[in-house]
C-alpha positions as CSV (number, residue, x, y, z in Angstrom):
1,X,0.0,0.0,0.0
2,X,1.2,3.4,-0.9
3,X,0.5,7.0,0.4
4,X,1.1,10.1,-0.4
5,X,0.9,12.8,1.8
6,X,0.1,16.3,1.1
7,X,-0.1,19.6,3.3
8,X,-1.9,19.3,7.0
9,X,-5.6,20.1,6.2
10,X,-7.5,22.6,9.2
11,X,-9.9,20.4,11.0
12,X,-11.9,23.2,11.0
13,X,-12.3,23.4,7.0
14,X,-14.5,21.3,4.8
15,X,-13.7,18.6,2.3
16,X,-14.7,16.4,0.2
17,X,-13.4,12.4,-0.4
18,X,-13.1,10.3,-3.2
19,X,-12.9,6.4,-3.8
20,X,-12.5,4.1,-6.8
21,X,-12.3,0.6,-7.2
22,X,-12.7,0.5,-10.8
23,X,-8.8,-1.0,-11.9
24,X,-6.9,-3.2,-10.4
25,X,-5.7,-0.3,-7.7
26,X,-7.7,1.2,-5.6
27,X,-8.0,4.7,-4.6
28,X,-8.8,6.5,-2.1
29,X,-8.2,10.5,-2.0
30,X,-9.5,13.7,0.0
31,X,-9.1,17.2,-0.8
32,X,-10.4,20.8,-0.3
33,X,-13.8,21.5,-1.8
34,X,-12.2,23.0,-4.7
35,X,-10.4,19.3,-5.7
36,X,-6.8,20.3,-4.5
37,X,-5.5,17.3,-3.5
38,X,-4.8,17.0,0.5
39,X,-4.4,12.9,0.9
40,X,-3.8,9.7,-1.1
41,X,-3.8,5.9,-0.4
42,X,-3.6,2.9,-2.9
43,X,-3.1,-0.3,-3.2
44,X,-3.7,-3.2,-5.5
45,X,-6.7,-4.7,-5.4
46,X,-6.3,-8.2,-5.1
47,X,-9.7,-8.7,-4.2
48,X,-10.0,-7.2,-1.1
49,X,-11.5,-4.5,-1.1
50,X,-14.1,-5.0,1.5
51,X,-10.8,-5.7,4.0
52,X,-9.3,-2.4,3.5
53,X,-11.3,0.2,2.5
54,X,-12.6,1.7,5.2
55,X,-9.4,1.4,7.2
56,X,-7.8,3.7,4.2
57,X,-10.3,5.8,4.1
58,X,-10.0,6.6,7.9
59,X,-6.1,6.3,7.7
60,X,-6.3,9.1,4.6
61,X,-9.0,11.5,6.6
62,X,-6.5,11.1,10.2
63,X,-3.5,12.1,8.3
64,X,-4.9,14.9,6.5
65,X,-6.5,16.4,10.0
66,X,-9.8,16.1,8.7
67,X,-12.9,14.2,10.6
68,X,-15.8,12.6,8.9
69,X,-18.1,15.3,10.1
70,X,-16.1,17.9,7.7
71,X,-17.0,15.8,4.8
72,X,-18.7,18.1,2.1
73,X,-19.4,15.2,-0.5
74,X,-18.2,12.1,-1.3
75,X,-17.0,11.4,-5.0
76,X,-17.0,7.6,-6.5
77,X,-15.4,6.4,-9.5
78,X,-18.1,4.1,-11.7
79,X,-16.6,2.6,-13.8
80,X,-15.7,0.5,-16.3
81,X,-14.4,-1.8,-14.3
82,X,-14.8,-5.7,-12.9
83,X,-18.3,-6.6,-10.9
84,X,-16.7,-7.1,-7.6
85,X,-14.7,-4.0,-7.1
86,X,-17.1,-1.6,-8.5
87,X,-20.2,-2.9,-6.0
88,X,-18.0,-2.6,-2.8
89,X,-16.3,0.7,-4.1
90,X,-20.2,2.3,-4.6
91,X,-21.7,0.2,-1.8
92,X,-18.9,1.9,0.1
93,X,-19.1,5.5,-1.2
94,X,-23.1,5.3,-1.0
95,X,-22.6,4.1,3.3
96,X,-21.2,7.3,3.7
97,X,-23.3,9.8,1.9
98,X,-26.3,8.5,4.0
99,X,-25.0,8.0,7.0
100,X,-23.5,11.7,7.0
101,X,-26.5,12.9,4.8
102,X,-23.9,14.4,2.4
103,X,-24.0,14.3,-1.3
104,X,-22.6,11.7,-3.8
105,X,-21.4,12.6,-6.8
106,X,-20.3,9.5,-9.5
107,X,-17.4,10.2,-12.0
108,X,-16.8,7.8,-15.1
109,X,-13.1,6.5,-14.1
110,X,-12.7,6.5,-17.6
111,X,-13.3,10.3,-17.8
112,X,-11.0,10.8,-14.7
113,X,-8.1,8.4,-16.1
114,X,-8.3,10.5,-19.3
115,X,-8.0,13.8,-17.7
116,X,-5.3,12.1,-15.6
117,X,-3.4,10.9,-19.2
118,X,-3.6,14.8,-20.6
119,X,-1.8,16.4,-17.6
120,X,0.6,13.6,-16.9
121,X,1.4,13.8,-20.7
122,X,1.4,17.6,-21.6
123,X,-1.3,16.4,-24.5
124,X,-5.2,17.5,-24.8
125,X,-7.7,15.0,-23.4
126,X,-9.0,14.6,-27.3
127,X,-5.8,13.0,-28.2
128,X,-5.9,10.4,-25.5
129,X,-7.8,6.9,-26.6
130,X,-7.9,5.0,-23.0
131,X,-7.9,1.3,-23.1
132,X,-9.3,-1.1,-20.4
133,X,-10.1,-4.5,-19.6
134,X,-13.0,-6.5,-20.4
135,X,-12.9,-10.1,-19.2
136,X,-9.9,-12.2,-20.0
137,X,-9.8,-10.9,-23.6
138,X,-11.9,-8.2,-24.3
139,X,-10.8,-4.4,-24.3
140,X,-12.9,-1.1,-23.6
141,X,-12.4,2.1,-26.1
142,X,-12.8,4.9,-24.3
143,X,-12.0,8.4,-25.3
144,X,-13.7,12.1,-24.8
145,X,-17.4,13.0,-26.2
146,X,-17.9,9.6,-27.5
147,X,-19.5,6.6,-26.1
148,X,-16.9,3.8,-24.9
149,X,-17.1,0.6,-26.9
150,X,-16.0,-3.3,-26.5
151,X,-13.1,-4.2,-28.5
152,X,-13.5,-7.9,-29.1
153,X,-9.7,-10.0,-28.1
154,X,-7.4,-9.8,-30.9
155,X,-9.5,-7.1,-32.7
156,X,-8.0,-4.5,-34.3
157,X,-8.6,-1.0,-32.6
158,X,-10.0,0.9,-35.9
159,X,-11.3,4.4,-36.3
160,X,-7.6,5.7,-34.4
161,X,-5.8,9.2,-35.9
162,X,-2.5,10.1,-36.7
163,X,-2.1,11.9,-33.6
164,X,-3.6,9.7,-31.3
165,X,-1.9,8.4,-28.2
166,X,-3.0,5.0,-26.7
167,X,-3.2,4.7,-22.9
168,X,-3.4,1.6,-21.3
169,X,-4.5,0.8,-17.8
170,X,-4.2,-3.2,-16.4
171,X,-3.6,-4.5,-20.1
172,X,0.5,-5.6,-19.2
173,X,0.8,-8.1,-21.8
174,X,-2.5,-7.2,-24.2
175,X,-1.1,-3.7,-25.0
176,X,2.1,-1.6,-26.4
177,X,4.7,-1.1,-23.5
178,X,4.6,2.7,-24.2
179,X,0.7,2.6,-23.6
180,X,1.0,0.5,-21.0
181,X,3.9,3.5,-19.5
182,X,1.0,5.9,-20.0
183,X,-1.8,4.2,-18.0
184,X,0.6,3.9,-15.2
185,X,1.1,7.6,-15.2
186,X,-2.2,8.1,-15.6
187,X,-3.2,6.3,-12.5
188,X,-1.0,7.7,-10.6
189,X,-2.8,10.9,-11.0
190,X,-6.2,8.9,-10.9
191,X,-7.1,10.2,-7.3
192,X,-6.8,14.2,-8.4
193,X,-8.4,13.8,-11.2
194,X,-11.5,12.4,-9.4
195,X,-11.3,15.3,-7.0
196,X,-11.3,17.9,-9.3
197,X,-14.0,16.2,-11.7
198,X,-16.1,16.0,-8.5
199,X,-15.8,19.2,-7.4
200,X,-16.8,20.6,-10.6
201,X,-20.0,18.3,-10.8
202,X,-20.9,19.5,-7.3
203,X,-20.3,23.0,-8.1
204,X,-21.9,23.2,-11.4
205,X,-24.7,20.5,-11.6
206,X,-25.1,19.2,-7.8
207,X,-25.1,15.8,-7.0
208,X,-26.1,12.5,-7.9
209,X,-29.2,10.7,-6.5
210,X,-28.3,7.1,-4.4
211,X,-30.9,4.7,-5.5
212,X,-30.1,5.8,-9.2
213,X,-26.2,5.9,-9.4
214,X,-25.2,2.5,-10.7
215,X,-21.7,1.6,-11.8
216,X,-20.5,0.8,-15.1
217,X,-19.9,-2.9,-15.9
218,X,-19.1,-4.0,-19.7
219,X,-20.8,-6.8,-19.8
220,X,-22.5,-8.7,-23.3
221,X,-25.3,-11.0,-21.6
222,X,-25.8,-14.2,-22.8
223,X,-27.9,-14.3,-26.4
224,X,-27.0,-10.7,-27.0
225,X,-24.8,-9.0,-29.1
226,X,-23.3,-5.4,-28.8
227,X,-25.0,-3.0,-30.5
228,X,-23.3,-1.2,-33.5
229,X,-19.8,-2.2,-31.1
230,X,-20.6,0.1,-28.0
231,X,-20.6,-1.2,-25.0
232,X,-23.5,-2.4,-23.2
233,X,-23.7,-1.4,-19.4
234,X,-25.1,-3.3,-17.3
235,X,-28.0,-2.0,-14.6
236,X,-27.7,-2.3,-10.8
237,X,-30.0,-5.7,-10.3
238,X,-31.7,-3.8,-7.3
């Protein structure tokens, strides 16, 4: 587990806390209400999530001098990402919002990782093509103001540009090394990313409601096929 400490926070001041279990890291960051980044934990995933996430998340909040009860909003990554992780990441970030009756406010990881790819790589978020997992052989396309779509194993990833730049997160040996460079760069910055994506939903459009904020799995049920090649998201069963 890793942690990266940024300046003291006054207890005094509100803040706002973000979590994703979306890759195989997980994240867990706080910050001002702006999005400037004040505390950050991860660790790989390994599925247990349900061991150590609340423990981070108190870790991050006692480190940064900040008490549950200065929470402004929480901020949860949705997505794409594996079934398990996702549902105890949400479950998680959803806990909190009602039990301090503060807002919630989901991000796309996607959308995040992207904006995390642009700064770590001096390029605009428009040149960045993201690539995930999707199963043991699948891929997800994801890139700015279009929808994300399922790449089926060993297909080719058409539609790219000349200036382009491929970043790949948790795709080691199913992606170029320099890609695969890029997505760990990119997570690194994963965590401020959500912050500031956050605080910019809360300040501009408010927050999301509980009992409709689902995350984003890619999933192709059984007997149906992708339509057109986007992915098809699958709703929270509940």
């Amino acid at each position: 587990m890793t942690a990266s400490p940024r300046r003291r926070h006054d207890g005094r001041n509100r803040a706002i806390l973000a979590i994703d279990t979306a890759t195989s890291r997980v994240v867990v960051a706080v910050g001002t209400v702006d999005g400037e980044p004040l505390g950050l934990s991860t660790w790989p995933a390994e599925h247990r999530h349900g061991e150590q996430l609340l423990q981070s998340i108190e870790r991050v909040l006692g480190e940064a001098n900040i008490r549950r009860s200065r929470l402004e909003a929480i901020v949860a990554g949705t997505g794409p990402g594996a079934f398990t992780g996702l549902r105890v990441g949400l479950a998680t970030a959803k806990g909190l919002a009602h039990g301090l009756a503060r807002p919630l406010v989901g991000v796309p990881t996607s959308d995040a990782l992207i904006e995390a790819a642009g700064l770590a790589e001096g390029i605009a978020t428009s040149r960045v093509v993201l690539l995930l997992p999707a199963g043991p052989s699948d891929r997800v396309v994801a890139r700015v103001g279009t929808p994300a779509r399922l790449v089926a194993g060993g297909g080719e990833l058409d539609g790219l540009h000349a200036d382009d730049v491929l970043v790949a997160v948790d795709l080691d040996d199913r992606a170029p090394r320099d890609a695969v460079a890029r997505g760990a760069r990119a997570r690194d910055g994963l965590g401020a990313a959500l912050l500031r994506l956050g605080a910019a939903r809360l300040a501009t459009s408010g927050s999301d409601d509980l009992a409709m904020l689902v995350p984003e799995y890619v999933t192709l049920p059984r007997g149906v096929a992708a339509n057109v090649g986007e992915v098809t998201w699958s709703p929270d069963p509940r």
